[in-house]
C-alpha positions in Angstrom: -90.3 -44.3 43.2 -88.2 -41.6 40.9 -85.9 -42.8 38.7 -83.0 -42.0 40.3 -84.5 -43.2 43.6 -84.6 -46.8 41.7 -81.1 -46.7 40.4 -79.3 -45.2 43.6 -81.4 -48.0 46.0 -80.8 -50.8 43.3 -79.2 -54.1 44.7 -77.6 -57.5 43.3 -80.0 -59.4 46.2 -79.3 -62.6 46.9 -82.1 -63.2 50.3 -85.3 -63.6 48.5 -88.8 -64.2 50.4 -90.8 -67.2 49.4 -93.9 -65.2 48.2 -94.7 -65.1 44.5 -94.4 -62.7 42.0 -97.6 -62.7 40.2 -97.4 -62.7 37.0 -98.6 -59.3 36.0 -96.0 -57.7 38.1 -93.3 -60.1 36.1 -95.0 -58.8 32.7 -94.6 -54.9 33.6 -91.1 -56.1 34.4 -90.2 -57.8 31.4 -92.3 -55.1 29.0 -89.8 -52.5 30.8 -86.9 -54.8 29.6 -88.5 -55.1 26.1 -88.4 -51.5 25.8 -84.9 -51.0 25.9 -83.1 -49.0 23.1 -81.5 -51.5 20.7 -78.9 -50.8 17.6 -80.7 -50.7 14.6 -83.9 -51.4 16.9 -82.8 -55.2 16.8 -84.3 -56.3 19.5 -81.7 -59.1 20.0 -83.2 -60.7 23.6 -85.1 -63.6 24.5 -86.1 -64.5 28.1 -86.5 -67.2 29.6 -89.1 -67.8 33.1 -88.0 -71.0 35.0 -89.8 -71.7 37.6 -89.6 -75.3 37.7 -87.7 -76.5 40.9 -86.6 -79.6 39.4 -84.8 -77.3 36.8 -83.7 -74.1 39.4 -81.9 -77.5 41.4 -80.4 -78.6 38.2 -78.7 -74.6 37.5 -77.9 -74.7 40.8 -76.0 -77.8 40.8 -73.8 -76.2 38.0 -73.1 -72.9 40.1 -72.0 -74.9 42.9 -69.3 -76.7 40.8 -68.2 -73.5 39.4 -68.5 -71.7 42.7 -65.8 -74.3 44.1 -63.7 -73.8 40.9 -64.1 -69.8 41.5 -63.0 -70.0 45.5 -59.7 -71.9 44.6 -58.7 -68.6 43.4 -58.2 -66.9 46.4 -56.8 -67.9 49.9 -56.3 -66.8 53.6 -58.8 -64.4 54.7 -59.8 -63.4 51.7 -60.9 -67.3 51.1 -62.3 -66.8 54.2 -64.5 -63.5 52.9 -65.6 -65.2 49.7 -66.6 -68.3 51.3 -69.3 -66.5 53.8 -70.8 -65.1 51.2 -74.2 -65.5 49.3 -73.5 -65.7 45.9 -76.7 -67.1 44.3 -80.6 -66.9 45.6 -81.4 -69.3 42.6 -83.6 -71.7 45.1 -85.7 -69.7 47.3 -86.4 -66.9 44.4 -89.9 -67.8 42.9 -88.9 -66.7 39.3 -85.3 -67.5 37.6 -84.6 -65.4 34.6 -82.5 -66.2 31.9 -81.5 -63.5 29.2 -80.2 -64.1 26.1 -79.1 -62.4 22.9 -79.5 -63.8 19.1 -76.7 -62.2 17.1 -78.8 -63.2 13.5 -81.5 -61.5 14.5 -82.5 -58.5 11.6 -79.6 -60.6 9.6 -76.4 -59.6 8.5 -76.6 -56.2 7.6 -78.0 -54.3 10.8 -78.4 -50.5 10.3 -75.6 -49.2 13.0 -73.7 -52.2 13.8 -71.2 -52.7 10.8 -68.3 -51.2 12.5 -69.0 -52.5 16.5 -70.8 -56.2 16.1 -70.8 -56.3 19.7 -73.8 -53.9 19.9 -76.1 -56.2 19.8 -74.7 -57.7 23.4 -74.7 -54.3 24.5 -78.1 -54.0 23.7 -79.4 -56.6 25.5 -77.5 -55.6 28.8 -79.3 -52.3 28.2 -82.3 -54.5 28.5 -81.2 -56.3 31.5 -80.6 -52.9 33.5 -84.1 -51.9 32.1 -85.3 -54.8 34.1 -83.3 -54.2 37.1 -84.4 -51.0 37.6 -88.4 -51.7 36.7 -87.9 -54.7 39.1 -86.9 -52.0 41.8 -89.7 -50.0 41.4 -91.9 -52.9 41.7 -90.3 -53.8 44.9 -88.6 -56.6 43.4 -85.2 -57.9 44.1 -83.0 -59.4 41.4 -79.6 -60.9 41.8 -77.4 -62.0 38.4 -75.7 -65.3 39.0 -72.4 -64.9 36.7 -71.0 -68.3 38.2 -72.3 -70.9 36.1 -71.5 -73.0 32.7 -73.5 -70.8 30.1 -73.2 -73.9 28.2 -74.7 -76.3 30.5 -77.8 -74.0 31.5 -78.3 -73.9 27.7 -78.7 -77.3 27.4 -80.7 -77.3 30.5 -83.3 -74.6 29.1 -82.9 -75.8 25.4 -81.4 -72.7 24.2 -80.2 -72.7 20.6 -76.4 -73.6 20.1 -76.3 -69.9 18.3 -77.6 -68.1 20.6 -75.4 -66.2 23.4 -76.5 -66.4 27.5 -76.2 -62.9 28.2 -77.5 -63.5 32.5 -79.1 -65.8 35.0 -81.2 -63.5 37.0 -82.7 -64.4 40.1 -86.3 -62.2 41.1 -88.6 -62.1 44.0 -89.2 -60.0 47.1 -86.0 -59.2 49.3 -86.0 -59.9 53.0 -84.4 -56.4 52.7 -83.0 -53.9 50.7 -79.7 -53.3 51.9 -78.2 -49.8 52.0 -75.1 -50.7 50.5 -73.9 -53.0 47.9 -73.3 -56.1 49.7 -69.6 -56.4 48.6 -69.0 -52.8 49.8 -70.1 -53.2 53.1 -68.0 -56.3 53.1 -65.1 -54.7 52.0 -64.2 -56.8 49.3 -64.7 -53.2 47.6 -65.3 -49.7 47.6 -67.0 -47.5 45.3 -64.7 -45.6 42.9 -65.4 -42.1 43.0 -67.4 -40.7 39.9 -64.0 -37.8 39.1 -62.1 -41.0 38.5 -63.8 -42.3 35.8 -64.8 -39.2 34.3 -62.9 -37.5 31.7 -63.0 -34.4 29.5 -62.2 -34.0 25.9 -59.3 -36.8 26.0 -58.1 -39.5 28.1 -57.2 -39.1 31.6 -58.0 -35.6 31.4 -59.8 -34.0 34.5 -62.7 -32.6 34.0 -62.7 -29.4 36.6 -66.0 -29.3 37.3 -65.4 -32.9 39.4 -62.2 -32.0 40.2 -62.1 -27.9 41.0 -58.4 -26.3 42.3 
């Protein structure tokens, strides 16, 4: 698989098979998402393997308290749209993932990062889509579960008060692959097209060669 074969057939999955990911397929996977550019090569991310079903039930408990929270916000049939859908795989995928980012890490004074401190978040999301694209190569399916307490998965994994949970990933083999982003053939939404988020030289320009007379 091509590179841009991985990122244009890359999916948030959520329908996992029970088979295990052995664990040198995870280690490509996580060496991929090692080798993700950094600011000031800081190298801010940690991960975390759970595969522990005592502790998966225990993050899953807190998604579905937050998952209720998160439905309350819509009604009618859109309620109706969020509630049939599969927002978290964090039980029947074999490996949970969590991703995190130290912001002491190289110390105070990282080359690159004086005027944008967030860089080092940024970083690690780099990381993460490093993954997420390695994992797709692999045949892999991974699925980011947003919905939970950050703070309570970090007490459940004993992460460090300082240090930030960037994503709860979810990996193992799809039932399928879908050909479209789950929540685009749901229409809960489309894809923007690429001339409207595009711009040249300033803001909100067109750039013609998207956007020709």
């Amino acid at each position: 698989m091509d590179l841009y074969e991985a990122i244009y057939s890359r999916r948030d999955v959520r329908h996992f098979r029970s088979d295990p990911v052995p664990d040198s397929v995870l280690i490509r996977v996580l060496d991929a998402a090692h080798h993700a550019g950094s600011v000031g090569f800081m190298q801010p991310w940690n991960f975390v393997v759970v595969r522990a079903p005592e502790l998966k039930k225990l993050v899953f408990d807190s998604f579905a308290r937050e998952n209720a929270r998160a439905a309350e916000n819509y009604a009618g049939d859109r309620r109706s749209l969020y509630d049939s859908f599969k927002l978290a795989g964090i039980m029947e995928a074999p490996v949970n993932l969590a991703v995190t980012c130290d912001r002491s890490r190289r110390g105070p004074a990282v080359l690159g990062r004086g005027t944008m401190a967030e860089t080092d978040l940024f970083s690690t999301c780099c990381a993460i889509q490093n993954l997420w694209l390695a994992a797709r190569a692999e045949g892999i399916g991974v699925g980011w579960v947003s919905i939970l307490d950050p703070e309570t998965v970090k007490r459940l994994l004993e992460i460090p008060p300082a240090v930030v949970l960037v994503a709860y990933l979810c990996l193992g083999y799809p039932i399928q692959f879908e050909e479209r982003p789950m929540l685009e053939q749901a229409g809960w939404e489309s894809r923007t097209p690429l001339d409207q988020v595009v711009f040249a030289e300033r803001w909100n320009h067109r750039w013609s060669a998207l956007s020709p007379e």
